[in-house]
Structure formats: C-alpha cells, structure tokens
N, C-alpha and C positions, 0 to 999 in steps of 0.2 A: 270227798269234799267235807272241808269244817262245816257243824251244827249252828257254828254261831249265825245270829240273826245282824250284831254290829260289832263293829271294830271302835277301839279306842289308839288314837294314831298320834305316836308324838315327835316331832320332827328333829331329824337328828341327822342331818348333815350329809354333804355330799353322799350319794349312794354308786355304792362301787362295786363293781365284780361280773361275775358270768351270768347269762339266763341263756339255759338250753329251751330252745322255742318249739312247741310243742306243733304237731302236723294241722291243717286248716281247720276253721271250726266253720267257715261257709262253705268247705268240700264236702264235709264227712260228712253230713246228716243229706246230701244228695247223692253221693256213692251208695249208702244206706237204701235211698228210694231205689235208686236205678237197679240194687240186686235183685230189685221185684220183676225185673224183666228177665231174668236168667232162667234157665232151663234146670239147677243147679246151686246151690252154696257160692255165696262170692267171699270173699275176704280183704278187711282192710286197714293195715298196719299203720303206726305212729300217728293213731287214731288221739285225739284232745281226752280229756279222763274232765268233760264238761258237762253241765245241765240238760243242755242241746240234744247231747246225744242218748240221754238216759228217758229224755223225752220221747224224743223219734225212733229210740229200741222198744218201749213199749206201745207206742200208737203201730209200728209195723207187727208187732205182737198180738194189738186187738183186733187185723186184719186176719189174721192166720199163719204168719211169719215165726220161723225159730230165730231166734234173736239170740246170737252170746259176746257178751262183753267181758270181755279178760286183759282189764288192764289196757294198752296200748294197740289193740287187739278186737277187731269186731268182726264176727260172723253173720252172716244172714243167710238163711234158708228161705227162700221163699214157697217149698213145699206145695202142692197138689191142690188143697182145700181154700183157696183164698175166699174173703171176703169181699163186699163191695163198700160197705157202711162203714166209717170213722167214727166213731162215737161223739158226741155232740162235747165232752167232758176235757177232749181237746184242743175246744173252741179258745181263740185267741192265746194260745201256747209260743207256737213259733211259726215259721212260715212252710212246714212243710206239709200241712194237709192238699192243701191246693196245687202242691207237685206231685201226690198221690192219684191227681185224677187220670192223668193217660196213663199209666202202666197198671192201672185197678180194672181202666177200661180193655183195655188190652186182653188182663186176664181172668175178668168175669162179667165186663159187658154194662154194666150199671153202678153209677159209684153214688157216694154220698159223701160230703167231707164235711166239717163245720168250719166259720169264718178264719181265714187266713188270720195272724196274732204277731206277735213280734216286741218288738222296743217301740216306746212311745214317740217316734223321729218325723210324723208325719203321716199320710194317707198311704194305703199297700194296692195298687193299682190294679186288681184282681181282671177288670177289664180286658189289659192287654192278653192275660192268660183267657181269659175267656173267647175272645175273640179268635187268637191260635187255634183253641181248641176245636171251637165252630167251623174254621175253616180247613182243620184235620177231618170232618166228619161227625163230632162228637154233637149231639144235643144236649144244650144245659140250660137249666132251669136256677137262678139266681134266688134265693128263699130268704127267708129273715134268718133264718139258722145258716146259711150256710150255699152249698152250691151239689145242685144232683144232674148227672151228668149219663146218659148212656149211649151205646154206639156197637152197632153190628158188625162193622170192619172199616178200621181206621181207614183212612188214604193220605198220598202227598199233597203237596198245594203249595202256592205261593203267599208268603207271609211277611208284612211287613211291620215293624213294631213302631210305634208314635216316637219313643224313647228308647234308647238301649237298655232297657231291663234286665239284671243280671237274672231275675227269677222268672219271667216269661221266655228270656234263652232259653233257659233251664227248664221249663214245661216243653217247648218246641222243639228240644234235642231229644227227652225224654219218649215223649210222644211219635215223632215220626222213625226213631228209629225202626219200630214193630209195622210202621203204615206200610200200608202197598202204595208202591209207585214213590216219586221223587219231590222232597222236598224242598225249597229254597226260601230261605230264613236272610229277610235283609237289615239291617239297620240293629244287628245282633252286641248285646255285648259280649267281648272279648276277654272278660278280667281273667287272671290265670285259674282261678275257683273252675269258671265252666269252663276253660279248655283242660281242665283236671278232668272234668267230668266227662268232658268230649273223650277223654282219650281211655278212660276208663268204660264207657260205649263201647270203643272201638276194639277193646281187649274182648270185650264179649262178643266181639262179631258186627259190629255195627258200621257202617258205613258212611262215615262221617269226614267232609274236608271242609278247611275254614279257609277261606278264599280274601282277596283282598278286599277292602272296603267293608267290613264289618259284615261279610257275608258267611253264613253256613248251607249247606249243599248233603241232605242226608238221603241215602238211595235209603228206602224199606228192604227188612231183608225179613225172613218167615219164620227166625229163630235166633234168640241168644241165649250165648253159655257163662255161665258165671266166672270171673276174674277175681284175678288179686292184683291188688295195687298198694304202695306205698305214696301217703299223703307227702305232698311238700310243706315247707314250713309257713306257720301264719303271721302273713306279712301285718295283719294289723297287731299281734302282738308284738311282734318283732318292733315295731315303731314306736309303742306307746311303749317300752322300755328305754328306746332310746331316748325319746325325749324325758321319761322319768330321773336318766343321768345326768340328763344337760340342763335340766331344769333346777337341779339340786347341788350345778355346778360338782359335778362327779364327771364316774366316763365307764360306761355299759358297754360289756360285751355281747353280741347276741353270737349263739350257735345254733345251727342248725336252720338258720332260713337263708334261699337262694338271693345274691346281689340282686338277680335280675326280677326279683319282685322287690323292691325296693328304690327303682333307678329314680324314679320322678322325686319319694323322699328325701333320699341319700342329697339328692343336688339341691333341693327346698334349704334344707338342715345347711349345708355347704355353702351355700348363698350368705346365709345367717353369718357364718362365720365358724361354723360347725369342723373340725378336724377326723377325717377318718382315715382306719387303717384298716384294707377288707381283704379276707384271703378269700380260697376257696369255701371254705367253712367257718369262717367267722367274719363280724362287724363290728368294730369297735368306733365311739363317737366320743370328742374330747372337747375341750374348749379352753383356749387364754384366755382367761378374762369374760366379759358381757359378752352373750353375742347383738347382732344388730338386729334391726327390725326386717318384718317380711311382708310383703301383700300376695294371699294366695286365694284361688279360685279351686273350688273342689270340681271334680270333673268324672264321668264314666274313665274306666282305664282305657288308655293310657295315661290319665291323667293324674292328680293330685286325690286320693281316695277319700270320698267324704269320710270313712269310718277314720281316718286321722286326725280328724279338723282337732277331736276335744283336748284329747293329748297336747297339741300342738296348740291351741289357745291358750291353756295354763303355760307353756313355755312362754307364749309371747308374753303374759305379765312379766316374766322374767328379768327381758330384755332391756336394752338401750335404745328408746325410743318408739313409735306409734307404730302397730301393723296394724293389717287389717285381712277379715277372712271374708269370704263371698262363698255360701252356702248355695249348689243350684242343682241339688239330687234332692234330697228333702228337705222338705217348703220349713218344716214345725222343730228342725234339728239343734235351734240354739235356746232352747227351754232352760238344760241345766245352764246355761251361765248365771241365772240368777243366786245358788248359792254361791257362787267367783264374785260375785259384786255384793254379797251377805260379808265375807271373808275381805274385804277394800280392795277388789281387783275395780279399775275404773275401764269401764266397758259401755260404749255406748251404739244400741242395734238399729239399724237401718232395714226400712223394705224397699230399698236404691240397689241398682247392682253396683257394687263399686270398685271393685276388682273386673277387668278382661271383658269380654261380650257380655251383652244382657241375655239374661235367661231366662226359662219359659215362666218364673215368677214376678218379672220386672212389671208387673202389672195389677198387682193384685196386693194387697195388706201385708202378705207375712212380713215378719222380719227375719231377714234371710242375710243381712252381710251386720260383721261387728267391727268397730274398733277399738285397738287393746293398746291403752296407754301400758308401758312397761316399767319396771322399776320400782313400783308398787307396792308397800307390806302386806302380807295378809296374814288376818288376823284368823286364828284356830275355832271353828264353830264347830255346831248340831248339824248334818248335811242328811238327807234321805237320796240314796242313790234312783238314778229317774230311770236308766237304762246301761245295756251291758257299757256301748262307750262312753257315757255321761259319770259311769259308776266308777271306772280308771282314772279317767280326771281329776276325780274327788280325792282319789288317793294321791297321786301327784301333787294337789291343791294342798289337800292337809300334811306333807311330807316339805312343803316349802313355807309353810307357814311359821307364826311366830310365838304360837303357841296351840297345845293337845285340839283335837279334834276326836268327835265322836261320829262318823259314820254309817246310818241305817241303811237297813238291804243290800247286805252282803249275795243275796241269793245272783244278786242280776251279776254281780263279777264272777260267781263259780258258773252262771250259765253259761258264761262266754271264754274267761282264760282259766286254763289248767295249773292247780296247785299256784292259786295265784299269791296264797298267804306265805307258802315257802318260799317262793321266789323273791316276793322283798323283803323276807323277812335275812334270807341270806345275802341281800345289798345292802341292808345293815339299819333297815328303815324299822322302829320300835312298833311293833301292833300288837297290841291283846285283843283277846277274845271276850265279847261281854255275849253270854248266853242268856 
C-alpha cells in the first residue's frame, strides 16, 4: 500500500480500460476467523492486498494464531495455545472482534473482545450478535470496553434475527457450527460474502444448508479441518469502477467478478440507459450520450447493495434529470454527501422514505433518502475521506470535476480496495501523491 496520507486528483477525462477486481474484502477477513475453528492451517487465495486484512492477520496473531500473508495469499494456523482476550488497542478497528467470540469460545472457553469499529455509516447492532450468542449457550457480559463472553459447551437453538444482518449471520454460522445439537437461523442474510463463508464451513466439515426463505439450518459436528478456498470477486469494487467509467463518460471493463454478483446493478445501470457487454469473465459498461435518471432503494441482497449507493450517487449528478436514493441498511449513510454539495452537486436529503416501502427508519429524524439533481458542474475542492465507500466517491467526484482536487485519508481506500492508486491511475485518471 502507498505511504501517502493525500492525493492531488486532476480530472482528465473519460476513464478507460481494464480493472482486474481483486477477491472480497467482506469474505476474507471472515474466512480469516472461521480458520480459528479448524483442527489444522487453512488457506485462502486471491485474497485483497487491503487494510482489513493486515488488521485481522494481526488481531488473529495477538490471540495465538500463525498468520502468513504472501501477496494474494493468506495462511492461518490456528495452533494449540490460543488465547481468549483481544487486546483492548483493536477497539473500533473493524468489525471483526466481535466474530471472534464463538470460535475463541469454542476453543478456550472465556473470550474478551473490544467494541466492534468499522466506517462511520451508522450504529453496529452488536445486539443482534449478542442475543445469538446467548441463545447458543454463551454468557456475555456487555462492558464499557467491549464484550466478555464465556461458555462450557455451546449448543443448537432456534434463532431469529430482527434484521437480516450480514454479521450476526456470520456469528451464527460461525458459532453453531462447533455447537452440539441443531441449529436453525431464520430471517438470515443471504449476501454471496456469508454463503462464501457458508461454503467455506462446509469444506472444513461443517454441516450447513441454506433453505428457502432466508433460512440456515447447521447440524453441530465435534470437529473441523482446515480448508482452502478461492475468494470470488468483489462485487462492490467491481461497481464502483463501473460507475467510475460511466460517470466520466468512459466505458470500464471489470475482470474477474462473477455476473451473478452483480444482477440487481447490472439492470439499476441498464435502466439508466447504461450499455453492457458481459462474458464469462468480463463486464464491460458504455454509454451514448447522458444516461437518464433513477430512483433506487438499497436493500439486504437480493437487493440493490447499500455499499453502492456512493458510487452511484456521484453518477447521478451526472445525469439527465432528478433521481433519487432511499438509504434503509444504515440510518447515518449519507454524511459524506456534504462534500458533493461543497463541489455544486445540488443534493437535497430527506428523513421521508421516498423511494419503495417505508423502512424501519421512516420514523425517526435521520436523513436517510436524497435527491440528486443531474447535470450539475462540480467544482475541484479540499475533500477528507469520511469512510472506505464515502472515500471512492471522492475519487469519482474529483475525476468529474472542473477543476484539481486535494483528497485527505487515503488510508480508508487502501482499507478497503486493492492497489486502488494503480488501478486508476492505469484508466488514465492524473493522481499524485502528496506525503
């Protein structure tokens, strides 16, 4: 990863060419956990070369983990001597202490983690993992620092989640696979991330079916063995490229991420007036001319991915005419549009749902849905990137802009996309590095 602290970005016209899309950056670092369950070394190829995971190879490290990253390339040992305690020092990092607790519990009985961290998009529902874990068997004790958790021998149980939480899935898949007896997980998300994850369980012995109606179904089994898996590619990088093309009136090829993480996009973009040409291993996105406008609603998958929205709201400045977004995964998601309206994006946010069904916020203050007049100049600012998707946009934003932009917090785009500097630096988009 670049040193640099900010980018100076000067916009330079349609952006053109290939991005090979690098393997999930919300799989890896739960593959990562789940080797903690193995009897054995797991391994896990076309691994992201991100933040995330340089994080989560040393917090599994200060449990008792051999940890080796080589490139594209991650090993985990979970070895003999484990620990129970997180150190406090990877309090508000990212989200994976708090998936450390069932498999810590698992394998030494008493854990300690510090507060779950992340991008600044909202509240992290710790709750719902809480409550799973409670009803695995697990006692937890919620702390100012954090959350301490112990348990004599998991079990199964029936568990229903308020919300489809992609990361209370992911504690519940985590956790019951080691339980004894049978577990049934309803109202589960589905995104392709946990059924990655499900299926990388299942390589190590686990006993996992995902049934219809957003059900999982995991027998406990007495033992797993470590696996190797190849990640698939990451659909949210894969998007926020394309719309990077379309925005700058270019035409982005993506390689290496499957159509079928992409279908809800692919047709959003198509609606637009968006042109694609999709093989087996490639995506390409074109445009004649403006595209039209869109009103979208972000949704659990199947749906429209909120990690898209940002991406996809700097195109709609773009546009021919008024869309509108409806935020209803997280409440506090549309913070960074303030510098898009520093820049003369005319943006005006509502706490209405006004896109599709009302949602669990249509009641309360946030502002949660915006509307994006299109067609708009934006003028080249000072931007502080707010979080990993907030910090994309910025780039998108100051690459459509009509004059240089200066960029702080580079860190939050090397947390999230891989060699993200070479990749548009080879679309043709002008960025130096100010150290």
């Amino acid at each position: 990863m670049n040193s640099a602290t900010m980018w100076r970005i000067e916009p330079s016209g349609p952006l053109v060419g290939d991005v090979e899309i690098s393997g999930s950056k919300n799989a890896v670092t739960k593959l990562m956990v789940a080797s903690l369950l193995a009897e054995g070394p797991s391994t896990v190829d076309n691994a992201p070369r991100i933040g995330d995971v340089d994080i989560t190879a040393d917090m599994l490290r200060s449990v008792g983990a051999g940890v080796s990253v080589d490139g594209s390339t991650v090993i985990v040992d979970p070895a003999a001597g484990l620990e129970g305690k997180v150190p406090v020092t990877y309090s508000g990092l990212n989200r994976v202490p708090i998936l450390l607790v069932g498999p810590l519990l698992h394998r030494v009985g008493e854990v300690s983690v510090p507060v779950v961290g992340g991008d600044r998009i909202g509240t992290r529902p710790i709750n719902f993992h809480v409550e799973a874990l409670r009803a695995l068997g697990a006692e937890i004790r919620v702390t100012d620092e954090g959350l301490e958790a112990k348990a004599a021998r998991l079990h199964g149980a029936r568990v229903r989640l308020p919300f489809p939480s992609v990361g209370a899935t992911e504690t519940v898949l985590l956790t019951a696979s080691l339980a004894e007896g049978r577990t049934v997980l309803e109202n589960a998300a589905i995104e392709p991330e946990v059924v990655e994850l499900a299926l990388f369980l299942q390589r190590m012995g686990a006993r996992i079916e995902l049934r219809p109606d957003r059900q999982f179904v995991i027998e406990g089994v007495s033992r797993l063995r470590g696996a190797h898996q190849r990640l698939g590619g990451d659909r949210i990088e894969a998007f926020s490229y394309l719309a990077a093309g379309l925005a700058t009136r270019g035409s982005v090829r993506i390689i290496g991420c499957a159509q079928d993480r992409l279908v809800t996009a692919i047709t959003t973009l198509q609606r637009m007036g968006a042109r694609f040409e999709i093989t087996d291993e490639t995506i390409a996105a074109s445009a004649d001319g403006l595209l039209g406008p869109a009103a979208v609603s972000t949704r659990p998958h199947p749906g429209f991915m909120t990690d898209w929205q940002a991406p996809l709201v700097v195109l709609f400045t773009q546009v021919a005419g008024m869309s509108v977004l409806h935020e209803t995964v997280f409440e506090d998601r549309l913070s960074y549009l303030a510098a898009l309206r520093a820049m003369g994006a005319q943006i005006e946010l509502f706490d209405q749902c006004l896109v599709g069904e009302a949602c669990r916020f249509h009641q309360g203050e946030w502002l949660h849905s915006a509307v994006v007049r299109g067609g708009c100049p934006m003028e080249g600012t000072e931007m502080d990137m707010p979080d990993i998707r907030g910090a994309f946009a910025y780039v998108i934003a100051a690459a459509v802009g009509t004059s240089p932009s200066v960029v702080h917090g580079v860190r939050y785009l090397e947390r999230g996309y891989d060699r993200v500097f070479e990749k548009f630096s080879s679309l043709g988009l002008r960025i130096s590095e100010i150290h």
